[in-house]
C-alpha positions in Angstrom: 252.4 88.9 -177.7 255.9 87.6 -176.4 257.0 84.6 -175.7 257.4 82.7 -171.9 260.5 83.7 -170.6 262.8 80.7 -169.8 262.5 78.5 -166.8 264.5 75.6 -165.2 265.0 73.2 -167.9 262.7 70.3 -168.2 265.0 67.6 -166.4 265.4 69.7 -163.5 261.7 69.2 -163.2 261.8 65.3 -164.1 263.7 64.6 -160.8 261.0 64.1 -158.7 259.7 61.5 -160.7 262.4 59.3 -160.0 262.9 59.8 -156.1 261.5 56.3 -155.2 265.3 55.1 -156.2 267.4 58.0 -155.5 269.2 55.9 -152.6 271.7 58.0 -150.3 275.1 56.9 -150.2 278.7 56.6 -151.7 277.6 54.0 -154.4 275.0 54.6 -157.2 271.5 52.7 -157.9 269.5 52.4 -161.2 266.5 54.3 -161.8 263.3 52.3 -163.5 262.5 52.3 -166.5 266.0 53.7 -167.9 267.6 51.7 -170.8 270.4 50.2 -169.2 271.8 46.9 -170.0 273.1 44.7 -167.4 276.9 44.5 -168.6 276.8 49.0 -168.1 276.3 48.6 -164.4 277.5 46.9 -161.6 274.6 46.2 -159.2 276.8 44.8 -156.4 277.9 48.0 -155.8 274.0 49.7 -154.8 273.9 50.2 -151.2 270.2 50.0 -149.7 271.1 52.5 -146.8 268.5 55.4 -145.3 269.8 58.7 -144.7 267.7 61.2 -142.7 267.5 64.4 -144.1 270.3 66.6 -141.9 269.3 70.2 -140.7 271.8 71.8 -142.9 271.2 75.4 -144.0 271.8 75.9 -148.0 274.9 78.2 -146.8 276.8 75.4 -144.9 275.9 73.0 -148.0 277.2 75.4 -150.5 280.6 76.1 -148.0 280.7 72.1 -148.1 280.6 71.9 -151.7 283.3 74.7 -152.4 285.5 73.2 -149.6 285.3 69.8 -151.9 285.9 71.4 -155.1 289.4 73.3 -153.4 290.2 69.8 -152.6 289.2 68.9 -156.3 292.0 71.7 -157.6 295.0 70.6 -155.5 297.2 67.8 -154.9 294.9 65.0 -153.7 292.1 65.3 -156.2 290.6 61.8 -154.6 290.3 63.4 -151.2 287.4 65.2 -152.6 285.0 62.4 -152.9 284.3 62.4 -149.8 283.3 65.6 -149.8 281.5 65.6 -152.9 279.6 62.4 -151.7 278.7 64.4 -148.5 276.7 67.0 -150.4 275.1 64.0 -152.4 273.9 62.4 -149.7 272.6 65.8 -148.0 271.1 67.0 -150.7 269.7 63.6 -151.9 268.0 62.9 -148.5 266.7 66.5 -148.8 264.9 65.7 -152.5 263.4 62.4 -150.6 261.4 64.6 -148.0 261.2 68.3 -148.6 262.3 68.9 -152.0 265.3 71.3 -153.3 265.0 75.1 -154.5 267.2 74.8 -158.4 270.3 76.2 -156.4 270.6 73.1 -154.4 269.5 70.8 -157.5 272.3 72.2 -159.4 275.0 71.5 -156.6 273.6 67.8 -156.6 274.3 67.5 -160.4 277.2 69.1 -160.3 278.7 66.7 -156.9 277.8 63.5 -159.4 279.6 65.2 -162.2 282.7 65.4 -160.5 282.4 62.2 -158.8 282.7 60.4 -162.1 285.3 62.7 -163.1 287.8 61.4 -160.0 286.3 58.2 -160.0 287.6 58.0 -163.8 290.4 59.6 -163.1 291.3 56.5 -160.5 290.8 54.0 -163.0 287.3 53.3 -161.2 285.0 52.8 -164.7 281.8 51.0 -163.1 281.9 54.2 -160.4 282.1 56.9 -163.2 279.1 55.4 -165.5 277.3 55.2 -162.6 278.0 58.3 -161.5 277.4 59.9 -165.3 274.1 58.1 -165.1 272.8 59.6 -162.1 274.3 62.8 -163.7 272.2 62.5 -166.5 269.1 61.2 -164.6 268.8 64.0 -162.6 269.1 66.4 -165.2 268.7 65.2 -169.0 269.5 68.3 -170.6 272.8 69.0 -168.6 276.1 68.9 -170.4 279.3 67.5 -168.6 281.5 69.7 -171.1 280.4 72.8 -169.3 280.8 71.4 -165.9 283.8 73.6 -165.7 284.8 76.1 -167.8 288.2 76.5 -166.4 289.1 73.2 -166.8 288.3 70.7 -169.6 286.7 67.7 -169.2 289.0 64.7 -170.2 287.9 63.8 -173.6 288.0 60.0 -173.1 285.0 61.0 -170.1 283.1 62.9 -172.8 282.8 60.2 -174.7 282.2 57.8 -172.0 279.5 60.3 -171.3 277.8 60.9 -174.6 277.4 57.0 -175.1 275.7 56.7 -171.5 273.3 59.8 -173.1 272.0 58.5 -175.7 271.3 55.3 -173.8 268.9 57.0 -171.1 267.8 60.4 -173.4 266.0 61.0 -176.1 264.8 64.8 -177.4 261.2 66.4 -178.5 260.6 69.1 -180.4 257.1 70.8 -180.5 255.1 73.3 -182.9 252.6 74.6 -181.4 249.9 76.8 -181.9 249.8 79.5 -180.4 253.6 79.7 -180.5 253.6 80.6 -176.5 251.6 78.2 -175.3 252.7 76.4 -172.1 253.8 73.2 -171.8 254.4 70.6 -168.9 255.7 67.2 -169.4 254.9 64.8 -166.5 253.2 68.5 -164.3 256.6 70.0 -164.8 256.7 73.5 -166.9 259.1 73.1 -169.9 260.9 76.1 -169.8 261.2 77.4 -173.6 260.1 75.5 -176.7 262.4 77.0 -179.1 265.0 74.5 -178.6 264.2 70.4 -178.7 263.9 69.4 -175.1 266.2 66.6 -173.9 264.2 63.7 -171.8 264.5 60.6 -170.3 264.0 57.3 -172.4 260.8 56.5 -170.2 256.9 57.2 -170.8 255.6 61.0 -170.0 252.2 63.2 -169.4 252.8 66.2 -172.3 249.9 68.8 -171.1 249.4 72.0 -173.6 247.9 75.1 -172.4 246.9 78.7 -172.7 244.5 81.0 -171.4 241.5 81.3 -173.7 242.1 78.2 -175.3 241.1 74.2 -174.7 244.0 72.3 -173.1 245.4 69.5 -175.1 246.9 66.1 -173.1 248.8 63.5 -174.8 251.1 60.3 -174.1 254.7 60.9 -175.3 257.4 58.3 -175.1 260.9 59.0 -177.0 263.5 56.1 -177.9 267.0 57.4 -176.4 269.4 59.2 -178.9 265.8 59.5 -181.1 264.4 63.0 -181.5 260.7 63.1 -181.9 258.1 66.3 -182.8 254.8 67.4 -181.6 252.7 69.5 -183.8 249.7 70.4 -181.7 247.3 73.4 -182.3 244.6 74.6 -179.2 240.9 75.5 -179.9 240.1 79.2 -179.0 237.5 79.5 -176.3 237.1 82.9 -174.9 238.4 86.4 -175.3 240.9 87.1 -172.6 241.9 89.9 -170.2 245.6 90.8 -169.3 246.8 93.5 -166.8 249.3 94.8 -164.3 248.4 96.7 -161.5 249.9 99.2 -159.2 249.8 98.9 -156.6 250.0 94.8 -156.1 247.1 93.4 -154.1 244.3 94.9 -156.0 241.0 93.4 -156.7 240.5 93.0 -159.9 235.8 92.9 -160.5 234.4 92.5 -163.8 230.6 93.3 -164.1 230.5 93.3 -159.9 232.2 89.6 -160.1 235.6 89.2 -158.1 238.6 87.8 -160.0 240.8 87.8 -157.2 243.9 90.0 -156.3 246.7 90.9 -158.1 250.2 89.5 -156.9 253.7 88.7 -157.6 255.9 91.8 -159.6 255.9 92.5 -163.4 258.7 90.1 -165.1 261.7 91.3 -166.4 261.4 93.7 -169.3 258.0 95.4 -168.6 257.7 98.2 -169.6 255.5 101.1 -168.5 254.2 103.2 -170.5 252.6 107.0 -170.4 251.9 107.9 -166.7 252.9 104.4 -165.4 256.1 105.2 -166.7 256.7 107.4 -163.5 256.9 104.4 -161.2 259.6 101.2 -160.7 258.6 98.1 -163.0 259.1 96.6 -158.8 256.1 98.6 -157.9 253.9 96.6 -160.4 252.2 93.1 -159.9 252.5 90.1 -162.2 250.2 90.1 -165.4 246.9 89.1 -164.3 245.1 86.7 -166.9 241.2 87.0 -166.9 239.3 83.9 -169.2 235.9 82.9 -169.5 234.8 86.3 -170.6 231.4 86.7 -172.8 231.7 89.2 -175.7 229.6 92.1 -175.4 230.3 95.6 -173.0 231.7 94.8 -169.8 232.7 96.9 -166.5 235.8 96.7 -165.4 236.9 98.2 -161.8 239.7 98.1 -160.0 239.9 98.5 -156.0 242.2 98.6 -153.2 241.6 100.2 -149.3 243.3 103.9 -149.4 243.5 104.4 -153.1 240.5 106.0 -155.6 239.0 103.4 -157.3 239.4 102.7 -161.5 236.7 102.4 -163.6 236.5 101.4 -167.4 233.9 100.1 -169.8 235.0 97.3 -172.1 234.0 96.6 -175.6 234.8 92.7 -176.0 234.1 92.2 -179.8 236.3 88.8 -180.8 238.2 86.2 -179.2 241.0 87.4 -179.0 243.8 88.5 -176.1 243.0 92.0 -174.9 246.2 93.7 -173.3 245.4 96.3 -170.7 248.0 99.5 -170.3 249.2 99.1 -166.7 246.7 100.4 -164.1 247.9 102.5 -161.9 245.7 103.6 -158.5 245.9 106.8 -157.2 246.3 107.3 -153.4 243.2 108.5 -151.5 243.9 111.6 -149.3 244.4 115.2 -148.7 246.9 117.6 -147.3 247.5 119.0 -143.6 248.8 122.3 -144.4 250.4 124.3 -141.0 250.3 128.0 -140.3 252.5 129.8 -138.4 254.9 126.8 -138.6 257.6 127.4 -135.9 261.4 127.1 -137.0 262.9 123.7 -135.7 259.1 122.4 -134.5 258.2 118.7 -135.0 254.6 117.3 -136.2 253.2 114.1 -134.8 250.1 112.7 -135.9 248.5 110.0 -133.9 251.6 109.9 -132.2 254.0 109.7 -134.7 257.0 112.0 -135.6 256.5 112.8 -139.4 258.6 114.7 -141.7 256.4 117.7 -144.2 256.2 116.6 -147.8 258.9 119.5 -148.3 261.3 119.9 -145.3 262.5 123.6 -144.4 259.4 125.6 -146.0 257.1 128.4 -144.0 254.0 126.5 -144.6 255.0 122.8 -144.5 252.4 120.3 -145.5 252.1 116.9 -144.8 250.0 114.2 -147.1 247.5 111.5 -145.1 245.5 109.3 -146.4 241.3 110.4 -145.4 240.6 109.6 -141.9 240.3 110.9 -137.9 244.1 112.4 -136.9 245.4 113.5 -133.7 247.4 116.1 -134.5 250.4 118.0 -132.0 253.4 120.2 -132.9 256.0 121.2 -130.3 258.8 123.0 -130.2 261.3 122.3 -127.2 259.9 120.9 -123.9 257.4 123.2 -123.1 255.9 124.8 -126.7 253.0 122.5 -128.0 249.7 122.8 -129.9 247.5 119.7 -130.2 244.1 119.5 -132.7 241.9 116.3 -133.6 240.8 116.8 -136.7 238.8 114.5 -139.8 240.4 114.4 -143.5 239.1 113.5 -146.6 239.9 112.6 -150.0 241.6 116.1 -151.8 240.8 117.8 -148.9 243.5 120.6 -147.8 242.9 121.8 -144.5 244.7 124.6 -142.8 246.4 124.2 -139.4 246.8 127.2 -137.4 249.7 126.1 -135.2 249.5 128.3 -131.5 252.1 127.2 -129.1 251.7 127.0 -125.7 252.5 124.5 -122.6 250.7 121.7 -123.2 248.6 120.3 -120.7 248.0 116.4 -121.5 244.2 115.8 -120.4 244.6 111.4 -119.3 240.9 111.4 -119.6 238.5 110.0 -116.7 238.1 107.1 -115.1 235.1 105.1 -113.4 232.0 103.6 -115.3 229.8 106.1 -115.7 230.2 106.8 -119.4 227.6 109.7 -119.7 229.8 111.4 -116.9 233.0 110.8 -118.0 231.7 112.0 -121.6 229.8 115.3 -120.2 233.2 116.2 -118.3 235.4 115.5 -121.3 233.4 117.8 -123.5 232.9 120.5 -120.8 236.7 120.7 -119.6 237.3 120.8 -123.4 235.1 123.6 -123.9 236.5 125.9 -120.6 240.0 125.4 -121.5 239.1 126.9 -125.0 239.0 130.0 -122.8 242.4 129.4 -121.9 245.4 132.1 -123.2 247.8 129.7 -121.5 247.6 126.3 -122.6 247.2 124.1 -125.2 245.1 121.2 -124.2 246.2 118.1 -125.6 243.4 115.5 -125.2 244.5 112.3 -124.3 241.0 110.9 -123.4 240.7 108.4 -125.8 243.8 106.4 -125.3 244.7 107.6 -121.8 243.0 105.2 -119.5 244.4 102.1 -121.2 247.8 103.8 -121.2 247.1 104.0 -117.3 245.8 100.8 -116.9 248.5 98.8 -118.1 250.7 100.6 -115.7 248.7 99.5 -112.7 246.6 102.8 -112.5 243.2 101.2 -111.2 239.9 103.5 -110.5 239.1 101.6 -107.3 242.5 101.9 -105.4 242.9 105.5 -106.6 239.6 105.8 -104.8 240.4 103.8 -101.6 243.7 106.2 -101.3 245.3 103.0 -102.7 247.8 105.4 -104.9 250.2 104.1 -107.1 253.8 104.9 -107.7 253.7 108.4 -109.2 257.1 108.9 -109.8 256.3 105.6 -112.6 253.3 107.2 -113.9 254.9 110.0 -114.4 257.9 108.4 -116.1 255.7 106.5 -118.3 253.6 109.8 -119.1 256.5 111.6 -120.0 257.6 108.7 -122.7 253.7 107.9 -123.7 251.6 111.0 -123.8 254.0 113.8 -123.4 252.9 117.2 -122.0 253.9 119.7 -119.2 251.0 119.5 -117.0 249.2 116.1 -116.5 245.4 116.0 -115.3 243.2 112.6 -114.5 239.8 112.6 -113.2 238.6 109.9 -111.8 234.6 109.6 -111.0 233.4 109.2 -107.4 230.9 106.2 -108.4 230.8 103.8 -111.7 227.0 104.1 -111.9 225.8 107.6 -111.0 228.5 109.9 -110.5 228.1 112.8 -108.9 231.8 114.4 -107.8 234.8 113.9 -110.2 238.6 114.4 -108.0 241.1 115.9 -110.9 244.9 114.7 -109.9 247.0 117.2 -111.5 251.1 116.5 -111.7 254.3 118.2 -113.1 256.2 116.4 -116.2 259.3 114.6 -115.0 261.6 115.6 -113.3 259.3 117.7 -111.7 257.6 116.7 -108.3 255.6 113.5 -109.0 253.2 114.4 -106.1 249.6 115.0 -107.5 247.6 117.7 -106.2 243.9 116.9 -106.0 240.9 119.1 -106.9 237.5 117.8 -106.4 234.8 119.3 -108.5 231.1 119.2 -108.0 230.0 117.5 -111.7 227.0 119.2 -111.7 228.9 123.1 -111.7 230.2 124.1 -114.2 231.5 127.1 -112.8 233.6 124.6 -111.2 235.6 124.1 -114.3 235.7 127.4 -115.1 237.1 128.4 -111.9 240.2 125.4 -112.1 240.7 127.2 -115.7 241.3 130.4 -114.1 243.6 128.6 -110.9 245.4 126.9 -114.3 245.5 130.8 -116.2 247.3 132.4 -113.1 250.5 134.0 -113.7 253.0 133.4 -110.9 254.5 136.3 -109.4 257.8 136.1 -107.8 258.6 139.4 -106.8 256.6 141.3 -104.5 256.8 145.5 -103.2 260.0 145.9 -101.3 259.6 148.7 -98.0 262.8 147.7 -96.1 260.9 147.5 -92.8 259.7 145.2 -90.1 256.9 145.8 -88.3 255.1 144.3 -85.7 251.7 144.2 -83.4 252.1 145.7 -79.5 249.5 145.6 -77.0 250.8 149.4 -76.4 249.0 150.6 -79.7 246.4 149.6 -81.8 248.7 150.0 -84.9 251.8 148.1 -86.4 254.9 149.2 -84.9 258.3 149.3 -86.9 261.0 147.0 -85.5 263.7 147.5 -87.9 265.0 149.5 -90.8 267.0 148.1 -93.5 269.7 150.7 -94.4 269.9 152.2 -97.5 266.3 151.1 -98.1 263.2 153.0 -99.2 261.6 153.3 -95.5 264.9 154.9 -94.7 264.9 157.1 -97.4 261.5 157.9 -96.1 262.5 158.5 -92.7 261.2 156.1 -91.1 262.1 154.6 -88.1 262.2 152.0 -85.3 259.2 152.7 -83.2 257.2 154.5 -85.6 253.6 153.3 -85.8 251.9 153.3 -89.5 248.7 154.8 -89.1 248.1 154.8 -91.8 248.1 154.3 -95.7 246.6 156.4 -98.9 243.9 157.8 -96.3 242.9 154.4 -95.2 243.2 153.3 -91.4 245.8 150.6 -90.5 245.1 148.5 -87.1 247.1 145.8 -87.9 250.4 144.3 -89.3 248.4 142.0 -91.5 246.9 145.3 -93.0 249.6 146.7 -93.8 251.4 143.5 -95.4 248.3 143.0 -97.1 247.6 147.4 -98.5 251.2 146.6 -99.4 251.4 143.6 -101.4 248.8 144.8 -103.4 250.8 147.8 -104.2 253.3 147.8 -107.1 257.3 148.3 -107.4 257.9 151.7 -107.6 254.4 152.8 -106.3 254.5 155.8 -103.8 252.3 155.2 -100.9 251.4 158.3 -98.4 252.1 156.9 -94.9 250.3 158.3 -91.9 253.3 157.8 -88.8 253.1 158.4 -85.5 256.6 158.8 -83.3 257.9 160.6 -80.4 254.6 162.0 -79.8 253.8 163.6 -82.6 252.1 162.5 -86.2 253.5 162.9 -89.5 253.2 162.2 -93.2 255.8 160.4 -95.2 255.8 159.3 -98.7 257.7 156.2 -99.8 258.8 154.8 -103.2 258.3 150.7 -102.8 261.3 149.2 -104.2 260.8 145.5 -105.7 261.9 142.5 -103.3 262.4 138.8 -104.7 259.5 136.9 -103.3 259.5 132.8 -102.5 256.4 130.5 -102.6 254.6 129.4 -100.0 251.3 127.2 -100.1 248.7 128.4 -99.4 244.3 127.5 -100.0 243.8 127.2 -103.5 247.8 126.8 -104.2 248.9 124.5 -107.1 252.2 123.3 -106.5 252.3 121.5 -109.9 250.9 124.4 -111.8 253.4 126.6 -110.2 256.5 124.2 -110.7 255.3 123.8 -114.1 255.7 127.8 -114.6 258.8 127.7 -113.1 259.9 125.7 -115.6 258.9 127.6 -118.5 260.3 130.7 -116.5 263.5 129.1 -116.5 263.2 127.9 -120.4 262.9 131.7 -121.2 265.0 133.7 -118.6 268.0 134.9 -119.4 268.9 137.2 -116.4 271.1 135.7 -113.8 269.6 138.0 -111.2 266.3 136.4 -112.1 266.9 132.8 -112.7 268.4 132.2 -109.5 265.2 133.2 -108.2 263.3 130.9 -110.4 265.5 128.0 -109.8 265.4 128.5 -105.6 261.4 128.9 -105.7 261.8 125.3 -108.0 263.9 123.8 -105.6 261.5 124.7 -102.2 259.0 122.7 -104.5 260.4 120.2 -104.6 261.1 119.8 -100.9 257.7 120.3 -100.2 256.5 117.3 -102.4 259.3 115.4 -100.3 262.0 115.5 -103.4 264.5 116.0 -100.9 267.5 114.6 -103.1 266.1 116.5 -106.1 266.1 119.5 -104.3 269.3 119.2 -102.6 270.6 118.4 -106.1 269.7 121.8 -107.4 270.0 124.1 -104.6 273.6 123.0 -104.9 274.0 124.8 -107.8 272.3 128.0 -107.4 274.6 130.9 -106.9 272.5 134.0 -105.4 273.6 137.4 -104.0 275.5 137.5 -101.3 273.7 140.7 -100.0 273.9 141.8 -96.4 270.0 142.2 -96.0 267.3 140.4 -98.0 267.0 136.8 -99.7 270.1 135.8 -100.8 273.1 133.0 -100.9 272.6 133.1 -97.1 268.9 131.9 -98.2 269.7 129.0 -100.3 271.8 127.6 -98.0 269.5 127.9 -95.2 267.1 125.9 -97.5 269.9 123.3 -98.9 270.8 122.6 -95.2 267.3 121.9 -94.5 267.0 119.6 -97.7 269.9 117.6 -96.6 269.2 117.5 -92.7 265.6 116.4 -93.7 266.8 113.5 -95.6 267.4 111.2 -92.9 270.9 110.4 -94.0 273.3 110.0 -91.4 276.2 110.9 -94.1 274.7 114.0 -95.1 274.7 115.7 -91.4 278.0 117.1 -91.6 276.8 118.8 -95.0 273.9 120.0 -93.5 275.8 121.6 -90.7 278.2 123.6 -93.3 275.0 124.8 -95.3 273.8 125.9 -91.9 277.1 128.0 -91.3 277.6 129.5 -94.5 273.9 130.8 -94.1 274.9 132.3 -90.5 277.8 134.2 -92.3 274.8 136.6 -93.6 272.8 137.6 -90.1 270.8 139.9 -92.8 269.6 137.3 -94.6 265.6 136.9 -95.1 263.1 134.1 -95.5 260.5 134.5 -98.3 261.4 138.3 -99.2 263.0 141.0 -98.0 260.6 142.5 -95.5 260.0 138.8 -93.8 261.8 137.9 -90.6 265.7 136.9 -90.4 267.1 133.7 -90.9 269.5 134.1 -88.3 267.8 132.7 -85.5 266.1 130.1 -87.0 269.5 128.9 -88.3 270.7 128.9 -85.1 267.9 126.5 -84.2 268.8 124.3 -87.3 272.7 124.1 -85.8 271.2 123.5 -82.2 269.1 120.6 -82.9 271.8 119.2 -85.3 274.4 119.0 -82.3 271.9 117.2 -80.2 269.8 119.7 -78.7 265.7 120.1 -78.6 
């Protein structure tokens, strides 16, 4: 057992009682019940005036109180008390109405002290004693000798001041047993007992106390300059209980009863010991003191939400202190531990970017406490995984991280729970089929992310739609994925029809394509999982021929040759008719297109030809042609702009990424991104080849992005874009078998210099 650790000294306390005649202002007035005589003070000089307590922050108090003692160290040493009587009469109309913290108490003390200094030094005697007195008053135990160690105090003023002591103070001394009991004289805690105590000449409230033991009250009153001692001894009434805790804020039970929390931090010079020694004496609470216990085996537990609870059995045998070892509370949870980890990949769980209990390893692992956890890990924009998973206490559970786009399901909307549950679980359980994406299940917080952004069921159902380009901003920051999808149910009772709004993350085209899906098939589902799973294709078989239908023949007739192309290397040309193809009959152009698109680069097909007369075989070797989107039924634009995008993440190729980027840019003119478009077609850089798709292509479709706009400013642009694509009369629409530009660039020109 140690003793109480010092506090403020006992007159610090003893201030309050005396407030009643604290009275603000330059002069000084006498406290009751002090023993003054009449000659030591001149009451003439008490002022009765009321100060309200100024709004002054303890920072401008202190700056006011070192700007007075500067003054106090140079030339004009009186200047300072007006300073000094500044900060008294703050800080005493702060003591009348809220109190002071023992900073500002000090400061007070300290402004008398040198008050009476100056005041003494003028030649001013009734103004020093009564400035010693209040010194003394509002702190008996405080010596003017160590007002300031730099400078002594005039000795003539220490006397003056040790006479005016030992009229007003007196000192007690106690013995007490137990040595480290408490005492309070007058509800104010006496520091230490090892030294007397210095108080006022008046009569006082001594209270002695200690856990486990009866208290003990008694009267005190001490003559000034008389020293007085109090040998008191406390009756033992129960055993008692002492403990620290880690963490603070634990409940503390004995036999099932609640003794409250632990609180405050372990004093100065705790110690931990054993395994508390691992941990910060900061990290522990105050001792907690249990009394009132019965002898006899008792339960002790200690709790707190997320750790493992403590449990001990206690043998209480005498009345006496028992002193716990410091209880420390282990942390409830268990371990995420992630396979196939990628290199630079971030973890979130619930939403939130957390680093692994060991950054840099191959199988990083995260601590959580138990609970339900959202978990995702990306890599870049475009490679994600998402799980939802439950931990408990020392559970590990592996993570098998497989990246893919992610495709951030929003959830459903409308009130038809069972519905929106049904299609939550059975789109869940079709894109588990899915080799493409990760499906990253927004569901439960979706809707409200929606609603606060003005995303109502009933307007989306009117065709009331809101701003996508917002939604899609806020998506992007809130629930990031590649691909978004929201269904929203046809009726809030019994809902039969869901429509799915799927859109591209920014800056893709904002525009939401719309799939509406019988919510009785699920076949349905299955079938938008395959739509989702489709690889795009962006080059296509490559013959180097035009053909056409004529009323003169019931087959396709060739109307061009490229040269140097495979039909010309096959010897074909203009006015053949294709027959036919691999022993099948061909009456139409649309046949052929069709026998040949679902041929492959650097197929060879056996063409049946008919020319001059006569009928011949030829074989050709399909080259491969670059091949532009173009809606059609069933077509996803966000599905396909999303590919795009990983396309472009991945392709390296300049040939091929020009490709990518023009397909992204005709997109995004066809979900009216005009600016967006025109933005990026400016800096595509394609082939300039004399037949096919080329530069002469993605100017044709920059000068339609620009003339499209609207823009008055941009018509000149449009015009040049126009030109440059008329420079290359070979260039091709969609691929290089589709018609020429040529003439419909013409057109473009014509219509922008006024014509129909």
């Amino acid at each position: 057992m140690t003793a109480i650790k010092s506090a403020p000294k006992l007159s610090s306390f003893l201030l309050l009682l005396f407030l009643p005649a604290l009275l603000p202002g330059t002069a000084y007035g006498q406290l009751p019940g002090t023993q003054i005589e009449s000659e030591d003070l001149d009451e003439s000089e008490t002022l009765a005036v009321e100060v309200q307590a100024p709004d002054v922050e303890q920072g401008e108090i202190q700056q006011l109180f070192d700007e007075a003692l500067q003054v106090f160290y140079g030339e004009d040493r009186p200047a300072s008390l007006t300073l000094f009587g500044r900060v008294a009469d703050i800080l005493t109309a702060g003591l009348e109405t809220t109190g002071l913290d023992e900073g500002s108490r000090k400061l007070l003390v300290r402004s008398h002290g040198y008050r009476a200094w100056v005041h003494h030094e003028l030649g001013l005697s009734d103004q020093a004693e009564q400035g010693l007195q209040r010194f003394i008053e509002l702190d008996p135990g405080a010596n003017l000798a160590a007002l300031d160690p730099t400078l002594p105090v005039p000795e003539d003023l220490l006397k003056l001041f040790e006479r005016r002591r030992k009229k007003t103070v007196g000192e007690v001394s106690f013995v007490l047993d137990p040595f480290d009991a408490k005492v309070f004289i007058d509800d104010q805690a006496v520091g230490s007992t090892a030294e007397p105590v210095s108080v006022l000449a008046i009569p006082h409230q001594v209270r002695i106390e200690r856990p486990g033991y009866a208290p003990i009250q008694r009267d005190l009153e001490v003559d000034a300059g008389r020293s007085v001692t109090l040998e008191l001894t406390l009756e033992r009434q129960s055993p008692i209980l002492r403990l620290n805790t880690r963490p603070i804020g634990a409940e503390i039970r004995i036999d099932g009863r609640s003794y409250g929390l632990t609180e405050g931090t372990a004093a100065e010079g705790f110690l931990p010991q054993g395994a508390a020694a691992l941990y910060r004496r900061e990290e522990f609470s105050g001792e907690m003191i249990i009394e009132g216990l019965e002898t006899g085996l008792r339960i002790l537990e200690v709790v707190k939400e997320g750790h493992r609870p403590y449990r001990m059995e206690l043998v209480i045998q005498e009345m006496i202190d028992y002193q716990m070892p410091p209880i420390v509370l282990e942390e409830q949870g268990g371990q995420l531990v992630f396979v196939d980890f990628p290199t630079g990949g971030e973890i979130r769980i619930n939403g939130r970017s957390v680093q692994p209990d060991v950054p840099g390893v191959s199988r990083p692992k995260v601590s959580l406490e138990p609970g339900d956890y959202h978990v995702t890990v990306t890599e870049g924009s475009s490679k994600m995984f998402s799980t939802r998973l439950s931990l408990a206490d020392r559970q590990n559970v592996e993570v098998r991280v497989e990246l893919k786009p992610g495709l951030s399901f929003l959830g459903v909307l409308g009130g038809d729970r069972t519905a929106a549950t049904n299609l939550r679980q059975s789109f869940g359980l079709a894109m588990k089929a899915s080799d493409k994406w990760t499906l990253i299940d927004r569901a439960p917080e979706g809707p409200g992310l929606l609603r606060a952004i003005g995303v109502e069921v009933d307007k989306l159902r009117e065709g009331q739609e809101p701003d996508w380009r917002q939604v899609q901003s806020a998506m992007d920051q809130q629930a990031p994925g590649l691909l978004y999808l929201l269904a929203v149910l046809d009726n809030d009772l019994v809902a039969t029809e869901a429509e799915l709004w799927l859109f591209a993350a920014g800056p893709g085209p904002s525009r939401p394509d719309k799939v509406t899906i019988p919510l009785s098939s699920d076949p349905a589902l299955e079938d938008l999982r395959r739509r989702l799973d489709e690889s795009l294709v962006l080059r296509r078989p490559y013959t180097g021929m035009v053909t056409i239908d004529s009323n003169a023949t019931p087959h396709p007739v060739i109307a061009h040759v490229t040269p140097a192309s495979p039909a010309e290397a096959a010897n074909l040309r203009p006015g053949d008719e294709i027959v036919g193809v691999g022993g099948i009959p061909i009456q139409s152009r649309s046949e052929l297109e069709s026998r040949i698109a679902a041929a492959e680069s650097g197929e060879t097909l056996e063409l049946v030809v008919r020319g001059g007369g006569a009928g011949r075989n030829e074989r050709i070797e399909l080259g491969s042609s670059p091949l532009l989107l173009e809606p059609h039924e069933g077509f996803l634009p966000s599905v396909a702009y999303t590919d795009l995008v990983l396309l472009e993440e991945h392709t390296r190729q300049a040939d091929e990424l020009w490709i990518v980027q023009l397909n992204r840019a005709i997109l995004l003119m066809d979900a009216g991104e005009l600016e967006a478009a025109a933005k990026l077609l400016r800096t595509i850089r394609g082939p300039q080849l004399s037949h096919g798709v080329s530069q002469g292509t993605v100017d044709y479709f920059l000068g339609l992005a620009l003339s499209r706009s609207g823009a008055p400013e941009l018509t000149n642009a449009a015009r040049q874009a126009f030109e440059r694509a008329a420079r290359l009369p070979g260039a091709r629409l969609r691929h290089n078998d589709e018609a020429f530009l040529l003439p419909r660039v013409r057109a473009r020109l014509h219509e922008l210099a006024g014509g129909s």
